[in-house]
N, C-alpha and C positions, 0 to 999 in steps of 0.2 A: 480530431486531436491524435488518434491513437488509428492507423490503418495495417492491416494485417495481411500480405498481400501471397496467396501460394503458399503461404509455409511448410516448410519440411524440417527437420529437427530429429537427429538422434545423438546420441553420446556416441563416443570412439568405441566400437566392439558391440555396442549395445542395440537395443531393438530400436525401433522407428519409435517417437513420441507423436509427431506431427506428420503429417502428411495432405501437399495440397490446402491444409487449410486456412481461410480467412474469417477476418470478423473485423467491423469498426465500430470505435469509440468516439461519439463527440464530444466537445468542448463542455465540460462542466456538468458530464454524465456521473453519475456513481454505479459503479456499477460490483457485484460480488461473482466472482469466481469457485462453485462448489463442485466438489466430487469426493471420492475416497482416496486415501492415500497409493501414490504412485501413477495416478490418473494423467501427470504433467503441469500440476498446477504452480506450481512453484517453480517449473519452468517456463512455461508461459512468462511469468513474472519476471526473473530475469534477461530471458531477451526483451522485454517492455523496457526492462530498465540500461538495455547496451551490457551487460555482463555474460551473458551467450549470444552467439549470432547464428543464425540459419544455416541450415546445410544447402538449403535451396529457397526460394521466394525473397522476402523482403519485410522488414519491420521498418515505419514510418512512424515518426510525433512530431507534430506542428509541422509535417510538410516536409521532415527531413527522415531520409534513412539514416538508422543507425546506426555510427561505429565504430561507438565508442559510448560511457554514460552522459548523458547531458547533463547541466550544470541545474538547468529546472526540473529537474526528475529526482524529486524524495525517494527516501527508500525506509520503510519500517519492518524490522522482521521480528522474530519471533523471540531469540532468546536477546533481545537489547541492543549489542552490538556495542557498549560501553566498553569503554577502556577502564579496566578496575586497578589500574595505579594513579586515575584521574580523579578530582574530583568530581561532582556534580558539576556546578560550575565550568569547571575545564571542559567537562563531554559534550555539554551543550555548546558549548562556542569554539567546538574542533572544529568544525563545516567552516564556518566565518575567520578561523587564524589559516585555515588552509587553502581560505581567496586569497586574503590579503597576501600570504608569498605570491603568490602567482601572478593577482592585479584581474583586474574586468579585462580578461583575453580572452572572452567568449568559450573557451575551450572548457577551462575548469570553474571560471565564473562569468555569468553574463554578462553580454559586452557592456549594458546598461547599467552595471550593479557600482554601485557607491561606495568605495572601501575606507576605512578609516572609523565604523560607527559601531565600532564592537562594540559597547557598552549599550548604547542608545536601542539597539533593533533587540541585544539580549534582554536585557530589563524587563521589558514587559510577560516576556515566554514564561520567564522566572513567576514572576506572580500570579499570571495566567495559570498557569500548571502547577499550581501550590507548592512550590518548593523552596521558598521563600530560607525556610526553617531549615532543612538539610542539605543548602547549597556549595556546605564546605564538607560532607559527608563522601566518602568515597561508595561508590555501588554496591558492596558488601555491606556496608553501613546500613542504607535504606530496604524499602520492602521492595518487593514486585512490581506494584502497580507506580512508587516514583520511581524504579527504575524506568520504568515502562513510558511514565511521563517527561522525563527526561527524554527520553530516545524522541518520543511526537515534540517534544521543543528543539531538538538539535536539529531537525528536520525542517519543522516552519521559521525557525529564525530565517533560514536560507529563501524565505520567501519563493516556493514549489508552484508550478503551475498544474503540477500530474503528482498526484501523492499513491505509493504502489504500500503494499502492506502486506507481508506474511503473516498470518494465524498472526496477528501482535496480538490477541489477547486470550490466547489459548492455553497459557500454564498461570493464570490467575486466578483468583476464586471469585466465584460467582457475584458478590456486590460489586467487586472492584472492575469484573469485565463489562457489568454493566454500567455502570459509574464512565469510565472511557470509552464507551460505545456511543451512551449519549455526548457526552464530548467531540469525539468525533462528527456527528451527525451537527453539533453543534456550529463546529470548525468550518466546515463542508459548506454550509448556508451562509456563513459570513463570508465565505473566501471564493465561493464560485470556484471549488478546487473540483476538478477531474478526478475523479480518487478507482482506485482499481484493487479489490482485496478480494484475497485469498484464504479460502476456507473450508474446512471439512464439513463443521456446524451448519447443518441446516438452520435453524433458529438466527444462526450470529449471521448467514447468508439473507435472510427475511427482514433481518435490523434494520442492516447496513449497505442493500445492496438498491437502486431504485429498479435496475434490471441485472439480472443472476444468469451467467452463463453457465451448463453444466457436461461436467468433461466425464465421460465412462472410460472404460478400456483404451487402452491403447493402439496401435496410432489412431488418432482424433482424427479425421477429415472433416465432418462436420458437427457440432453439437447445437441441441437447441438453448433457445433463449425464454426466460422466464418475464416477461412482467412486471415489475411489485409497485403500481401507484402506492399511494400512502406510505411508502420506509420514511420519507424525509420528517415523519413527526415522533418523536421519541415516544409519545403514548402509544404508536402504532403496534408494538407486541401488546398491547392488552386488549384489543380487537379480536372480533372475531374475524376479519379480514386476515388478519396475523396467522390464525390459526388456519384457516383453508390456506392460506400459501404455503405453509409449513406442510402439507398435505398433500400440494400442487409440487413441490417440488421433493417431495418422499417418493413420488410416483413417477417423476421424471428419472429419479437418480435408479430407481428399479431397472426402467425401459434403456440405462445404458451401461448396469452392469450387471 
């Protein structure tokens, strides 16, 4: 799904982020992204997503290099991304009014994609992600977490085959992060989606991740890879498996920074 070929990567003026390195993702892997802040994590994530491109090497999905966003590649970040003169409503079906100008031209929407069923494909997101009740609410109106779920429905309506995620649930409070974590993990099992997040949280890295890539210092050439059987079961944080990985990967993030 996801192939990483040489990479090199630095901003105009700034130091090396990447260097030389690779890594692959397959088809309907989960996988979490941890280190500390300014490690590149959040870079990473947008060359995935075609919004930065290499200095050097090459970024591949489904067999294509990138360059430009592809039209099956979600994007969840951290503070929403919500238009707050929209409403509810309106923000979830911006992705779907902004095929339909364009049409299934492969470019901005898949060549495959069916236009004309904005109601039909919204509908469901809407009640899936309980927002039934604030769907004429503007983003200041509602809390955090349907902000937050708003952003995960504006995304799956577009039907995503690679879903990317900054920290989405890093300025919530603690029921609600878990509350859409499990959801998430929920989503993931139904959808055989490829999903790729980004994280400081070790813990939220141990949820959500089924294998945890982990990035020290800068430039990255190579980082190791973590393991995590059992993420895909929502009770899995109350394991003691949960707790040795949380452990396993305390001890990794030491040895890279």
């Amino acid at each position: 799904m996801i192939e990483v070929e040489s990479l090199t990567f630095a901003y105009p003026g700034g130091p090396t982020v990447f260097e030389g390195f690779s890594w692959r993702v397959a088809a309907g892997e989960s996988w979490a992204v941890l280190g500390p802040s300014g490690c590149g994590k959040t870079t990473l994530l947008y060359l995935l997503a075609g919004l930065r491109f290499p200095t050097a090497g090459q970024v591949r999905v489904a067999g294509r290099a990138l360059d430009r966003p592809r039209p099956r590649t979600g994007l969840i970040l951290q503070d929403y991304g919500l238009l707050p003169w929209a409403t509810v409503r309106e923000n979830i079906s911006l992705g779907l009014r902004v095929r339909g100008f364009y049409g299934p031209d492969g470019r901005h929407a898949p060549a495959d994609d069916v236009p004309g069923l904005l109601e039909v494909r919204l509908e469901p997101w809407i009640d899936r992600m309980g927002l039934r009740h604030v769907i004429d609410h503007y983003p200041a109106q509602v809390s955090g977490g349907q902000r937050q779920r708003a952003a995960i429905a504006r995304t799956l309506v577009l039907d995503p085959d690679l879903l990317l995620m900054d920290e989405p649930f890093a300025s919530l409070d603690a029921p609600t992060r878990e509350s859409l974590q499990n959801l998430t993990l929920q989503l993931r099992a139904e959808r055989s989606l490829t999903t790729v997040l980004v994280t400081h949280t070790i813990e939220e890295a141990a949820v959500l991740g089924q294998r945890i890539l982990v990035l020290g210092r800068p430039p990255t050439r190579a980082a190791p890879v973590i393991d995590n059987p059992g993420s895909e079961r929502a009770e899995f944080r109350t394991t003691a498996a949960f707790h040795d990985r949380c452990q396993q990967l305390r001890r990794a993030l030491e040895a890279v920074t």
